[in-house]
C-alpha positions as CSV (number, residue, x, y, z in Angstrom):
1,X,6.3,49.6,117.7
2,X,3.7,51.5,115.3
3,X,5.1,52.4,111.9
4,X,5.6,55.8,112.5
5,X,7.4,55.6,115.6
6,X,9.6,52.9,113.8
7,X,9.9,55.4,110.5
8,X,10.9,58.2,113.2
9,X,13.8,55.9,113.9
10,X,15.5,55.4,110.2
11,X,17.7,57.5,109.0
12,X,18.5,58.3,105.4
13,X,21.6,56.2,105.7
14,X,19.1,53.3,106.5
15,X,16.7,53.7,103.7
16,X,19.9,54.2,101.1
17,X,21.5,51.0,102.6
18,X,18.5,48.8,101.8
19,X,19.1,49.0,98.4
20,X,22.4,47.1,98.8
21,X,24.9,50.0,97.3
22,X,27.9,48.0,98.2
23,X,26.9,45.5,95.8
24,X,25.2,48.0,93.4
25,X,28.4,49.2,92.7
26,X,30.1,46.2,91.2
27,X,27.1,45.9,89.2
28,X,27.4,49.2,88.1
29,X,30.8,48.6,86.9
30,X,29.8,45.8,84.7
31,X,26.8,48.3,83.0
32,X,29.2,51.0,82.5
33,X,32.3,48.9,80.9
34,X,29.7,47.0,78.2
35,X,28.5,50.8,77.2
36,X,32.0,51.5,76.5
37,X,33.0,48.3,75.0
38,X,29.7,48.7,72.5
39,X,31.0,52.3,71.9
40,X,34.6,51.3,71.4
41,X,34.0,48.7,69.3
42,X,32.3,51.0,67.1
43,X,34.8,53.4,67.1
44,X,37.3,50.8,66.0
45,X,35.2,49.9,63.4
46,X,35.2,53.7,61.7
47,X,39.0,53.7,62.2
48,X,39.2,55.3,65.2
49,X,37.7,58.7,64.5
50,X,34.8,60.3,65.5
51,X,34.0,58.9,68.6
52,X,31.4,60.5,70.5
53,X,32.4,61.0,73.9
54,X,29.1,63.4,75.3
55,X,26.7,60.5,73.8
56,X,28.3,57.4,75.8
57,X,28.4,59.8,78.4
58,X,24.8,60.5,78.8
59,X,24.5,56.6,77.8
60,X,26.7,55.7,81.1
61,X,24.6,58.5,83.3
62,X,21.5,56.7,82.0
63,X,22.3,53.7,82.5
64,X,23.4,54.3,86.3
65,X,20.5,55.7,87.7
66,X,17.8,53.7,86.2
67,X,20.0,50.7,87.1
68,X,20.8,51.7,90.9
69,X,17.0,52.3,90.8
70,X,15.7,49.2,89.8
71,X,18.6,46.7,91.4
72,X,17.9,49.0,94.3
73,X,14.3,48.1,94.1
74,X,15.0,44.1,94.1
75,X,17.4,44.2,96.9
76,X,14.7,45.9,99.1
77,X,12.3,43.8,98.0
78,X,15.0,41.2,99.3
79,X,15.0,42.6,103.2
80,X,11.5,42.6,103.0
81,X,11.1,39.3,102.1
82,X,13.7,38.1,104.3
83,X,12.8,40.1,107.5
84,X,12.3,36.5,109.7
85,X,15.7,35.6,108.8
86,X,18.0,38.6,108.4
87,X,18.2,38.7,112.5
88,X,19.4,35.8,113.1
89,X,22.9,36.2,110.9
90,X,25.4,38.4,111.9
91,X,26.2,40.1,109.0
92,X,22.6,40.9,108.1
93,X,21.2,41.2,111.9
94,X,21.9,45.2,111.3
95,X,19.6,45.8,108.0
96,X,17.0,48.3,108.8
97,X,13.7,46.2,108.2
98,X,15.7,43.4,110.6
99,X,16.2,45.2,113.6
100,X,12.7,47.3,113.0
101,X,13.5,51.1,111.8
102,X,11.7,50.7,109.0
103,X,8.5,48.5,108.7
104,X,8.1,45.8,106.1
105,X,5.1,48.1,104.5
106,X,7.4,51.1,104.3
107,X,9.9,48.6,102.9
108,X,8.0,47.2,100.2
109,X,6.6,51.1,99.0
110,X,10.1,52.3,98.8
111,X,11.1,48.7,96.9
112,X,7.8,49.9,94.4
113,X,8.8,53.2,93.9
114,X,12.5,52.5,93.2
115,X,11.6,49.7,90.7
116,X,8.7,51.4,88.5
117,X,10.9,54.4,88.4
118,X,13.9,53.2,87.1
119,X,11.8,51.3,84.5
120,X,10.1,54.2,83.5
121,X,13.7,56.1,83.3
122,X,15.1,53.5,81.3
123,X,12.0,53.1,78.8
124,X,11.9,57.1,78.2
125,X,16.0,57.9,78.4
126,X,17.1,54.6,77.0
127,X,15.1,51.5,75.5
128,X,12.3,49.6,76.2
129,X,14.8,46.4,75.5
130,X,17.0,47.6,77.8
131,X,14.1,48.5,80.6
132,X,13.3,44.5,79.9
133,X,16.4,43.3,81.1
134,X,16.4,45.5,84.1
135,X,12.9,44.2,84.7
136,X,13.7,40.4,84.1
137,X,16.3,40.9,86.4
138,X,14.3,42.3,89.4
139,X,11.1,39.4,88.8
140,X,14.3,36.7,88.7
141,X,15.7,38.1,92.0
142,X,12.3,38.9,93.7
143,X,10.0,35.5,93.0
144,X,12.8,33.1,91.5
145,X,15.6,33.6,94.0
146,X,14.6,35.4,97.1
147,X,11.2,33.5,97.2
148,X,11.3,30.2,95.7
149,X,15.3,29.2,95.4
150,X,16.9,30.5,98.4
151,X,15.3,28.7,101.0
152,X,14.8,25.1,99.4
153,X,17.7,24.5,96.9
154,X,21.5,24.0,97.5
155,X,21.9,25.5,93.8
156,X,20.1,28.7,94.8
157,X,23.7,30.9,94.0
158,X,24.1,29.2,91.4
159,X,20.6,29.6,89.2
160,X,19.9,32.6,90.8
161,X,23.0,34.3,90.0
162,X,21.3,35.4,86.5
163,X,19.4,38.0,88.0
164,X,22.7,39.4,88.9
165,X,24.7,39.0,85.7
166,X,21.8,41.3,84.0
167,X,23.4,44.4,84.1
168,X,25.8,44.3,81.3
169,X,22.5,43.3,79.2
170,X,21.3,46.6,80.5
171,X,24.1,48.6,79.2
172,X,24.8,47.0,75.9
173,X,21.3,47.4,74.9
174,X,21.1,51.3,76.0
175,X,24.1,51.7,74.0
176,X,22.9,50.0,71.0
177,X,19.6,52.5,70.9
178,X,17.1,52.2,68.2
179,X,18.8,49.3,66.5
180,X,17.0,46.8,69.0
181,X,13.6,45.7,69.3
182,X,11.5,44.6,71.8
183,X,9.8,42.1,70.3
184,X,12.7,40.5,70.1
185,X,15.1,41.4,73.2
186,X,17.7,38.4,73.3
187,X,18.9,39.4,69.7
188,X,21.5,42.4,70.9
189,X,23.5,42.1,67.6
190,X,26.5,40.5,69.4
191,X,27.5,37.5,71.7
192,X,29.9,39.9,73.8
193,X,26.8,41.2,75.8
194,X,26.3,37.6,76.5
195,X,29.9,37.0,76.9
196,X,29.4,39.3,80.2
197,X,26.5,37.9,81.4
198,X,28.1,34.2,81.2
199,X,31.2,35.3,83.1
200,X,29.2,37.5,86.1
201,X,27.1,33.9,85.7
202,X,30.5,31.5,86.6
203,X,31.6,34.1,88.7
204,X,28.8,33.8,91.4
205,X,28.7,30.5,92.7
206,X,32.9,30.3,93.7
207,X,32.5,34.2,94.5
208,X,30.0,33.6,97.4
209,X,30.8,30.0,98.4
210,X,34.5,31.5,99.4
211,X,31.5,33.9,101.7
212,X,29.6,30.8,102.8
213,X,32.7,28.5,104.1
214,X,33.4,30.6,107.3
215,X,29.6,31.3,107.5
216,X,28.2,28.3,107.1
217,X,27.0,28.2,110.7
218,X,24.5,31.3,109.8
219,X,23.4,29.9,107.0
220,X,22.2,26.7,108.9
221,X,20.9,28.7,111.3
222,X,18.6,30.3,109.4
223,X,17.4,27.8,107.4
224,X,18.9,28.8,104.0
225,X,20.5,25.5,102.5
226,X,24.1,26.9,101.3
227,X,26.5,24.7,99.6
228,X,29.3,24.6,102.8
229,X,26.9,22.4,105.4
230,X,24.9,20.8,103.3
231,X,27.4,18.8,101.1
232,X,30.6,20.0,102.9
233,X,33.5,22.0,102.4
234,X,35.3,19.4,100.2
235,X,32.1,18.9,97.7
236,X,32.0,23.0,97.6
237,X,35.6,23.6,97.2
238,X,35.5,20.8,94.3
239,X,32.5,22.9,92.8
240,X,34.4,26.0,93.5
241,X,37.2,24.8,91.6
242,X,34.9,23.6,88.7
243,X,33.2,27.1,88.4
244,X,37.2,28.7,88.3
245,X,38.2,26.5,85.6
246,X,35.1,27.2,83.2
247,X,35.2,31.1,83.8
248,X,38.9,31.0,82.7
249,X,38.1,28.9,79.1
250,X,34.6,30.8,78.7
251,X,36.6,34.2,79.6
252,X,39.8,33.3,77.2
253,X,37.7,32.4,74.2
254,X,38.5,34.7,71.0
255,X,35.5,36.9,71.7
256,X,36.9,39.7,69.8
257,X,36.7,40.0,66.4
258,X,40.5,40.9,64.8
259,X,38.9,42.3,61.5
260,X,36.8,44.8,63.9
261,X,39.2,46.0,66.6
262,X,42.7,44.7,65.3
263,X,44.8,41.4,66.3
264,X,46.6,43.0,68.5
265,X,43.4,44.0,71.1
266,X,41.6,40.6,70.3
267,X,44.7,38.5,71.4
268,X,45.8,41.1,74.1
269,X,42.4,40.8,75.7
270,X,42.5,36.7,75.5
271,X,46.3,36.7,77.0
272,X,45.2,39.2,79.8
273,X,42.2,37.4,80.7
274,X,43.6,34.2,80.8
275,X,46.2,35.4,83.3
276,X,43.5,36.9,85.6
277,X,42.0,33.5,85.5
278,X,45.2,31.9,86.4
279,X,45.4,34.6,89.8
280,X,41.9,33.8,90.5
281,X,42.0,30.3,90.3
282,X,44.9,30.0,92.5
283,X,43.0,31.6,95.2
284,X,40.6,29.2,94.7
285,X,42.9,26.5,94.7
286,X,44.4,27.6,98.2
287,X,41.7,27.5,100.0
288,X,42.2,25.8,103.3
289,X,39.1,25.1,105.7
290,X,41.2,23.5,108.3
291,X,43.5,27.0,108.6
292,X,42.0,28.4,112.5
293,X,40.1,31.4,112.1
294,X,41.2,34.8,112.1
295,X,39.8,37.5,114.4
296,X,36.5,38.1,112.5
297,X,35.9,35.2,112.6
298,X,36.8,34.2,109.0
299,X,38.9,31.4,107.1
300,X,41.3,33.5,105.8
301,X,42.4,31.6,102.4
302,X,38.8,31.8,102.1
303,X,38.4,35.4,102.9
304,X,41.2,36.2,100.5
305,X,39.5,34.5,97.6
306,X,36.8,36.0,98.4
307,X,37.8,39.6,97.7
308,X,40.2,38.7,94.9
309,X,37.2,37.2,93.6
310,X,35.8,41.4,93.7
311,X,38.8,42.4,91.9
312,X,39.1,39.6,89.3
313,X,35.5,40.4,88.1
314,X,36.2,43.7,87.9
315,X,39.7,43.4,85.9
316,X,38.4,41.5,83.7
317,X,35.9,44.3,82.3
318,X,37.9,47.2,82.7
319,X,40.6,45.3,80.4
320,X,38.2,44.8,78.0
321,X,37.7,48.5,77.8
322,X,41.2,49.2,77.8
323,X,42.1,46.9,74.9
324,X,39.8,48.5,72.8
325,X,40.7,52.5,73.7
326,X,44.9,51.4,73.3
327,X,46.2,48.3,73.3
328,X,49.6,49.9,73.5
329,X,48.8,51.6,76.7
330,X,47.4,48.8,78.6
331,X,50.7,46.7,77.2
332,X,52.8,49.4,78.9
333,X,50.6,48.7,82.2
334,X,51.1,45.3,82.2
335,X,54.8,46.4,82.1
336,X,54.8,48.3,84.9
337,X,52.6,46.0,87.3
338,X,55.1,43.0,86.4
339,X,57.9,44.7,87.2
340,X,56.4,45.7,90.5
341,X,55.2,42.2,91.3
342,X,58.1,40.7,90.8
343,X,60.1,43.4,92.8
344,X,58.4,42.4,95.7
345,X,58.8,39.2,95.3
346,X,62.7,39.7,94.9
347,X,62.4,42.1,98.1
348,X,60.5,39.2,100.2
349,X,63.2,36.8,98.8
350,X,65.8,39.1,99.7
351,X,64.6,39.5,103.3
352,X,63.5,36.1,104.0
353,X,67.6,34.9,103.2
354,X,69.6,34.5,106.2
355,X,72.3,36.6,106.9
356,X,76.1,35.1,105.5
357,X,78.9,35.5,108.4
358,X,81.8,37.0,107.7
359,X,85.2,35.7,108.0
Protein backbone atom coordinates (compact mmCIF):
# COMPACT_ATOMS: atom_id res chain seq x y z
CA UNK A 1 0.00 0.00 0.00
CA UNK A 2 1.71 3.53 -1.10
CA UNK A 3 1.45 6.24 1.53
CA UNK A 4 -1.08 8.11 -0.03
CA UNK A 5 -3.46 5.41 -0.64
CA UNK A 6 -2.88 4.45 3.15
CA UNK A 7 -3.27 8.35 4.24
CA UNK A 8 -6.59 8.30 2.01
CA UNK A 9 -7.65 5.63 4.46
CA UNK A 10 -7.19 7.54 8.12
CA UNK A 11 -9.55 9.41 9.38
CA UNK A 12 -9.25 12.33 11.80
CA UNK A 13 -10.41 10.06 14.60
CA UNK A 14 -7.25 8.01 13.65
CA UNK A 15 -4.71 10.69 13.66
CA UNK A 16 -6.31 12.18 17.20
CA UNK A 17 -6.17 8.58 18.62
CA UNK A 18 -2.46 8.18 18.13
CA UNK A 19 -1.78 10.59 20.56
CA UNK A 20 -3.25 8.37 23.24
CA UNK A 21 -6.16 10.94 24.61
CA UNK A 22 -7.53 8.37 26.88
CA UNK A 23 -4.43 8.49 28.81
CA UNK A 24 -3.71 12.30 28.02
CA UNK A 25 -6.50 12.95 30.12
CA UNK A 26 -5.48 11.59 33.36
CA UNK A 27 -2.34 13.37 32.75
CA UNK A 28 -4.04 16.27 32.20
CA UNK A 29 -5.70 16.07 35.46
CA UNK A 30 -2.59 15.87 37.40
CA UNK A 31 -1.17 19.35 35.34
CA UNK A 32 -4.29 21.13 36.13
CA UNK A 33 -4.74 20.18 40.00
CA UNK A 34 -0.74 21.26 40.78
CA UNK A 35 -1.71 24.79 38.94
CA UNK A 36 -4.39 25.12 41.42
CA UNK A 37 -2.69 23.70 44.35
CA UNK A 38 0.43 26.34 43.54
CA UNK A 39 -2.40 29.07 43.21
CA UNK A 40 -4.26 28.03 46.25
CA UNK A 41 -1.50 27.78 48.31
CA UNK A 42 -0.79 31.23 47.59
CA UNK A 43 -3.98 32.47 48.18
CA UNK A 44 -3.89 30.93 51.68
CA UNK A 45 -0.86 32.47 52.18
CA UNK A 46 -2.41 36.32 51.57
CA UNK A 47 -5.35 35.24 53.79
CA UNK A 48 -7.52 34.24 51.45
CA UNK A 49 -8.14 37.37 49.38
CA UNK A 50 -7.33 38.37 46.17
CA UNK A 51 -7.12 35.36 44.27
CA UNK A 52 -6.87 35.62 40.72
CA UNK A 53 -9.09 33.40 39.11
CA UNK A 54 -8.63 34.79 35.05
CA UNK A 55 -4.63 34.25 35.60
CA UNK A 56 -4.75 30.45 36.79
CA UNK A 57 -7.24 30.24 34.19
CA UNK A 58 -5.15 31.13 31.36
CA UNK A 59 -2.37 29.14 33.41
CA UNK A 60 -4.67 25.83 33.24
CA UNK A 61 -5.53 26.71 29.26
CA UNK A 62 -1.76 26.90 28.79
CA UNK A 63 -0.74 24.31 30.38
CA UNK A 64 -3.37 21.89 28.52
CA UNK A 65 -2.57 22.43 25.12
CA UNK A 66 1.11 22.59 25.16
CA UNK A 67 0.84 19.52 27.32
CA UNK A 68 -1.72 17.36 25.08
CA UNK A 69 0.73 18.53 22.34
CA UNK A 70 3.80 17.40 23.51
CA UNK A 71 2.50 13.97 25.47
CA UNK A 72 0.68 13.69 22.27
CA UNK A 73 3.89 13.82 20.38
CA UNK A 74 5.65 11.00 22.60
CA UNK A 75 2.80 8.60 22.40
CA UNK A 76 3.01 8.80 18.57
CA UNK A 77 6.38 8.56 18.54
CA UNK A 78 5.33 5.33 20.61
CA UNK A 79 3.04 3.60 17.64
CA UNK A 80 5.69 4.42 15.50
CA UNK A 81 8.20 2.77 17.21
CA UNK A 82 6.26 -0.04 18.10
CA UNK A 83 4.52 -0.72 14.63
CA UNK A 84 6.09 -4.66 14.57
CA UNK A 85 4.50 -5.27 17.73
CA UNK A 86 1.28 -3.40 18.14
CA UNK A 87 -0.47 -6.14 15.77
CA UNK A 88 0.09 -8.84 17.48
CA UNK A 89 -1.86 -7.73 20.90
CA UNK A 90 -5.33 -7.31 21.00
CA UNK A 91 -5.80 -4.28 22.60
CA UNK A 92 -3.29 -2.45 20.35
CA UNK A 93 -3.84 -4.59 17.01
CA UNK A 94 -6.46 -1.51 16.02
CA UNK A 95 -3.88 1.62 16.40
CA UNK A 96 -3.72 3.28 13.11
CA UNK A 97 0.05 2.87 12.14
CA UNK A 98 -0.64 -1.10 13.21
CA UNK A 99 -3.16 -2.01 10.89
CA UNK A 100 -1.58 0.45 8.06
CA UNK A 101 -3.88 3.79 7.65
CA UNK A 102 -1.33 5.83 8.34
CA UNK A 103 2.40 5.13 7.44
CA UNK A 104 5.24 5.07 9.96
CA UNK A 105 6.66 8.40 7.99
CA UNK A 106 3.38 10.16 8.23
CA UNK A 107 3.50 8.94 11.84
CA UNK A 108 6.72 10.20 12.94
CA UNK A 109 5.93 13.97 11.06
CA UNK A 110 2.76 14.27 12.89
CA UNK A 111 4.80 12.95 16.27
CA UNK A 112 7.47 16.17 15.10
CA UNK A 113 5.03 18.57 14.64
CA UNK A 114 3.04 17.90 17.81
CA UNK A 115 6.20 17.82 20.00
CA UNK A 116 8.17 21.05 18.71
CA UNK A 117 4.85 22.89 18.93
CA UNK A 118 3.89 22.37 22.22
CA UNK A 119 7.45 23.18 23.27
CA UNK A 120 7.39 26.27 21.51
CA UNK A 121 3.77 27.08 23.19
CA UNK A 122 4.98 26.36 26.40
CA UNK A 123 8.44 28.42 26.10
CA UNK A 124 6.43 31.56 24.64
CA UNK A 125 2.92 31.24 26.88
CA UNK A 126 4.52 29.70 29.94
CA UNK A 127 8.30 29.02 30.91
CA UNK A 128 11.20 27.70 29.45
CA UNK A 129 11.44 25.52 32.90
CA UNK A 130 8.32 24.30 32.38
CA UNK A 131 8.86 23.61 28.39
CA UNK A 132 11.99 21.46 30.01
CA UNK A 133 9.97 19.19 31.81
CA UNK A 134 7.55 18.67 29.07
CA UNK A 135 10.70 17.98 26.95
CA UNK A 136 12.52 15.55 29.49
CA UNK A 137 9.39 13.83 29.53
CA UNK A 138 9.02 13.11 25.79
CA UNK A 139 13.18 12.11 25.34
CA UNK A 140 12.46 9.74 28.69
CA UNK A 141 9.36 8.09 27.00
CA UNK A 142 10.78 8.13 23.35
CA UNK A 143 14.61 6.71 23.76
CA UNK A 144 14.59 5.55 27.55
CA UNK A 145 11.25 3.57 27.65
CA UNK A 146 9.82 2.94 24.25
CA UNK A 147 13.35 2.13 22.85
CA UNK A 148 15.73 0.85 25.19
CA UNK A 149 13.49 -0.36 28.44
CA UNK A 150 10.52 -1.83 27.13
CA UNK A 151 11.65 -4.57 25.24
CA UNK A 152 14.70 -5.83 27.49
CA UNK A 153 13.88 -5.08 31.15
CA UNK A 154 11.17 -6.57 33.58
CA UNK A 155 11.41 -3.07 35.42
CA UNK A 156 10.50 -1.15 32.18
CA UNK A 157 6.90 0.23 34.07
CA UNK A 158 8.62 0.73 36.70
CA UNK A 159 11.65 3.23 35.59
CA UNK A 160 9.88 4.31 32.83
CA UNK A 161 7.01 5.48 34.67
CA UNK A 162 8.91 9.01 35.22
CA UNK A 163 8.24 10.13 31.85
CA UNK A 164 4.64 9.83 32.89
CA UNK A 165 4.66 11.37 36.38
CA UNK A 166 6.05 14.79 34.51
CA UNK A 167 3.10 16.57 34.14
CA UNK A 168 2.48 17.98 37.50
CA UNK A 169 6.25 19.36 37.02
CA UNK A 170 4.73 21.01 34.02
CA UNK A 171 2.06 22.71 35.73
CA UNK A 172 3.67 23.72 38.96
CA UNK A 173 6.37 25.38 37.10
CA UNK A 174 3.89 27.40 34.54
CA UNK A 175 2.20 28.49 37.68
CA UNK A 176 5.22 29.61 39.40
CA UNK A 177 6.21 32.04 36.22
CA UNK A 178 9.21 34.13 36.37
CA UNK A 179 10.24 33.01 39.83
CA UNK A 180 12.03 29.89 38.16
CA UNK A 181 15.11 29.53 36.18
CA UNK A 182 16.27 27.47 33.74
CA UNK A 183 19.54 27.11 34.65
CA UNK A 184 18.39 25.53 37.43
CA UNK A 185 14.95 23.62 36.67
CA UNK A 186 14.76 20.90 39.63
CA UNK A 187 14.63 23.88 42.16
CA UNK A 188 10.66 24.66 41.87
CA UNK A 189 10.54 26.41 45.35
CA UNK A 190 8.61 23.46 46.90
CA UNK A 191 8.75 19.59 47.47
CA UNK A 192 4.84 19.37 46.66
CA UNK A 193 5.56 19.45 42.88
CA UNK A 194 7.76 16.53 43.66
CA UNK A 195 5.36 15.17 46.03
CA UNK A 196 3.12 14.51 42.73
CA UNK A 197 5.57 13.29 40.67
CA UNK A 198 6.67 10.61 43.44
CA UNK A 199 3.02 9.47 43.85
CA UNK A 200 2.10 9.22 39.73
CA UNK A 201 5.87 7.37 40.12
CA UNK A 202 4.41 4.51 42.93
CA UNK A 203 1.30 4.67 41.20
CA UNK A 204 2.57 3.09 37.82
CA UNK A 205 4.00 -0.07 38.33
CA UNK A 206 0.69 -1.69 40.60
CA UNK A 207 -1.57 0.54 38.18
CA UNK A 208 -0.49 -1.42 35.04
CA UNK A 209 0.65 -4.84 36.48
CA UNK A 210 -3.33 -5.16 37.68
CA UNK A 211 -3.38 -4.53 33.24
CA UNK A 212 -0.65 -7.06 32.69
CA UNK A 213 -2.08 -10.16 34.91
CA UNK A 214 -4.89 -11.05 32.50
CA UNK A 215 -2.66 -9.94 29.56
CA UNK A 216 0.22 -11.50 30.18
CA UNK A 217 -0.21 -13.89 27.23
CA UNK A 218 0.21 -10.64 24.82
CA UNK A 219 2.83 -9.47 26.35
CA UNK A 220 4.82 -12.82 25.83
CA UNK A 221 3.74 -12.82 22.62
CA UNK A 222 5.22 -9.89 21.59
CA UNK A 223 8.23 -10.03 23.08
CA UNK A 224 7.84 -7.28 25.73
CA UNK A 225 9.18 -8.85 29.20
CA UNK A 226 6.22 -7.72 31.66
CA UNK A 227 6.31 -8.51 35.28
CA UNK A 228 3.11 -11.29 35.17
CA UNK A 229 5.18 -14.16 32.91
CA UNK A 230 8.36 -13.52 33.60
CA UNK A 231 8.44 -13.81 37.45
CA UNK A 232 4.82 -14.85 37.94
CA UNK A 233 1.77 -13.61 39.30
CA UNK A 234 2.71 -14.25 42.99
CA UNK A 235 6.34 -12.28 42.60
CA UNK A 236 4.03 -9.36 40.86
CA UNK A 237 1.23 -9.32 43.18
CA UNK A 238 3.97 -9.23 46.08
CA UNK A 239 5.50 -6.15 44.16
CA UNK A 240 2.13 -4.80 43.62
CA UNK A 241 1.51 -4.91 47.15
CA UNK A 242 4.95 -3.30 47.97
CA UNK A 243 4.28 -0.36 45.44
CA UNK A 244 0.51 0.09 47.46
CA UNK A 245 1.98 0.28 50.73
CA UNK A 246 4.76 3.05 49.91
CA UNK A 247 2.25 5.31 47.88
CA UNK A 248 0.02 5.21 51.04
CA UNK A 249 3.20 6.45 53.62
CA UNK A 250 4.77 8.69 50.81
CA UNK A 251 1.02 10.08 50.08
CA UNK A 252 0.09 10.47 54.03
CA UNK A 253 3.26 12.37 54.80
CA UNK A 254 2.62 16.02 56.32
CA UNK A 255 3.27 17.63 52.93
CA UNK A 256 1.38 20.63 53.86
CA UNK A 257 2.60 23.31 55.67
CA UNK A 258 -0.09 24.26 58.83
CA UNK A 259 1.51 27.89 59.14
CA UNK A 260 0.69 28.26 55.24
CA UNK A 261 -2.73 26.75 54.59
CA UNK A 262 -4.07 26.10 58.26
CA UNK A 263 -4.10 22.80 60.44
CA UNK A 264 -7.13 21.99 59.60
CA UNK A 265 -6.29 21.52 55.48
CA UNK A 266 -2.85 20.02 56.24
CA UNK A 267 -4.24 17.19 58.48
CA UNK A 268 -7.59 16.94 56.43
CA UNK A 269 -5.48 16.28 53.40
CA UNK A 270 -3.18 13.53 55.29
CA UNK A 271 -6.47 11.82 56.92
CA UNK A 272 -8.16 11.77 53.36
CA UNK A 273 -5.36 10.46 51.64
CA UNK A 274 -4.55 7.88 53.89
CA UNK A 275 -8.04 6.55 53.59
CA UNK A 276 -7.80 6.50 49.66
CA UNK A 277 -4.70 4.46 50.28
CA UNK A 278 -6.46 2.11 52.54
CA UNK A 279 -9.49 1.57 49.37
CA UNK A 280 -6.72 1.23 46.95
CA UNK A 281 -4.70 -1.03 48.71
CA UNK A 282 -7.45 -3.36 49.40
CA UNK A 283 -8.01 -3.83 45.81
CA UNK A 284 -4.70 -4.68 45.60
CA UNK A 285 -4.81 -6.90 48.26
CA UNK A 286 -7.84 -8.89 46.65
CA UNK A 287 -6.55 -9.70 43.75
CA UNK A 288 -7.15 -13.27 42.85
CA UNK A 289 -5.36 -14.80 39.59
CA UNK A 290 -6.93 -18.14 40.08
CA UNK A 291 -10.78 -16.41 39.92
CA UNK A 292 -11.94 -17.83 35.85
CA UNK A 293 -12.07 -15.11 33.63
CA UNK A 294 -14.85 -12.89 32.84
CA UNK A 295 -16.24 -12.42 29.29
CA UNK A 296 -13.45 -10.06 28.01
CA UNK A 297 -11.42 -12.04 28.88
CA UNK A 298 -10.13 -10.34 32.05
CA UNK A 299 -9.35 -11.37 35.91
CA UNK A 300 -11.88 -9.50 37.32
CA UNK A 301 -10.25 -8.64 40.96
CA UNK A 302 -7.62 -7.62 38.70
CA UNK A 303 -9.73 -5.63 36.36
CA UNK A 304 -11.27 -3.89 39.34
CA UNK A 305 -8.03 -2.72 40.77
CA UNK A 306 -7.19 -1.80 37.82
CA UNK A 307 -9.75 1.00 37.39
CA UNK A 308 -9.92 1.93 41.02
CA UNK A 309 -6.34 2.35 40.49
CA UNK A 310 -7.79 5.43 37.78
CA UNK A 311 -9.86 6.81 40.33
CA UNK A 312 -7.48 6.62 43.35
CA UNK A 313 -4.92 8.68 41.38
CA UNK A 314 -7.24 10.96 40.49
CA UNK A 315 -8.89 11.46 44.21
CA UNK A 316 -5.97 11.95 45.48
CA UNK A 317 -5.26 15.38 43.55
CA UNK A 318 -8.53 16.69 43.29
CA UNK A 319 -8.56 16.47 47.33
CA UNK A 320 -5.58 18.24 47.49
CA UNK A 321 -7.28 21.07 45.65
CA UNK A 322 -10.21 20.87 47.63
CA UNK A 323 -8.49 21.13 51.00
CA UNK A 324 -7.00 24.16 50.11
CA UNK A 325 -10.19 26.12 48.41
CA UNK A 326 -12.49 24.82 51.92
CA UNK A 327 -11.66 22.42 54.07
CA UNK A 328 -15.08 22.76 55.52
CA UNK A 329 -16.81 21.88 52.26
CA UNK A 330 -14.81 18.88 51.45
CA UNK A 331 -15.46 17.70 55.30
CA UNK A 332 -19.24 18.09 54.54
CA UNK A 333 -18.49 15.67 51.34
CA UNK A 334 -16.85 13.28 53.17
CA UNK A 335 -20.18 13.33 55.19
CA UNK A 336 -22.28 12.73 52.66
CA UNK A 337 -20.22 9.88 50.71
CA UNK A 338 -20.04 7.99 54.21
CA UNK A 339 -23.35 8.05 54.84
CA UNK A 340 -24.06 6.76 51.35
CA UNK A 341 -21.45 3.96 51.58
CA UNK A 342 -22.55 2.75 54.52
CA UNK A 343 -26.34 2.88 53.38
CA UNK A 344 -25.59 0.48 50.95
CA UNK A 345 -23.90 -1.52 52.85
CA UNK A 346 -26.84 -1.69 55.43
CA UNK A 347 -29.24 -2.16 52.17
CA UNK A 348 -27.02 -5.27 50.96
CA UNK A 349 -27.09 -6.47 54.61
CA UNK A 350 -30.54 -5.95 54.77
CA UNK A 351 -31.25 -8.00 51.63
CA UNK A 352 -28.81 -10.66 51.90
CA UNK A 353 -30.81 -11.62 55.65
CA UNK A 354 -33.19 -14.45 55.26
CA UNK A 355 -36.59 -13.98 55.72
CA UNK A 356 -37.95 -14.77 59.69
CA UNK A 357 -41.34 -17.01 59.66
CA UNK A 358 -44.03 -16.06 61.32
CA UNK A 359 -45.88 -17.76 63.95
Amino acid sequence: MGESEAAAKATLSDWFQLMKPGVLSLLQVTAMCAILVHDLIQWNIAGRTGFDLAQTAETMVVVFVGGYLTAGGAHTFNNVIDRDIDPTMQRTAGRAIARGAITPKAGLLWALILSFSGTAWLIHFANEVAAFWAVFSILFYVFIYTLWLKRTSVQNIVIGGAAGATPPLVGWAAAMGDAVSITNPFDLGSPLPWLMFSLIFLWTPPHFWALALYRSDQYKAAGIPMMPWVHGPRRTLTEMRVYALILIGIAAMPWLNPSEVGELSAYLYTLIVLLLGIWYNQSVISINVNQPLDEKGRIPSAARSFYISLTYLALIFVSLVSVLFSPELTIMFLVLIMINILSKIFRRKSSSEPPVASD
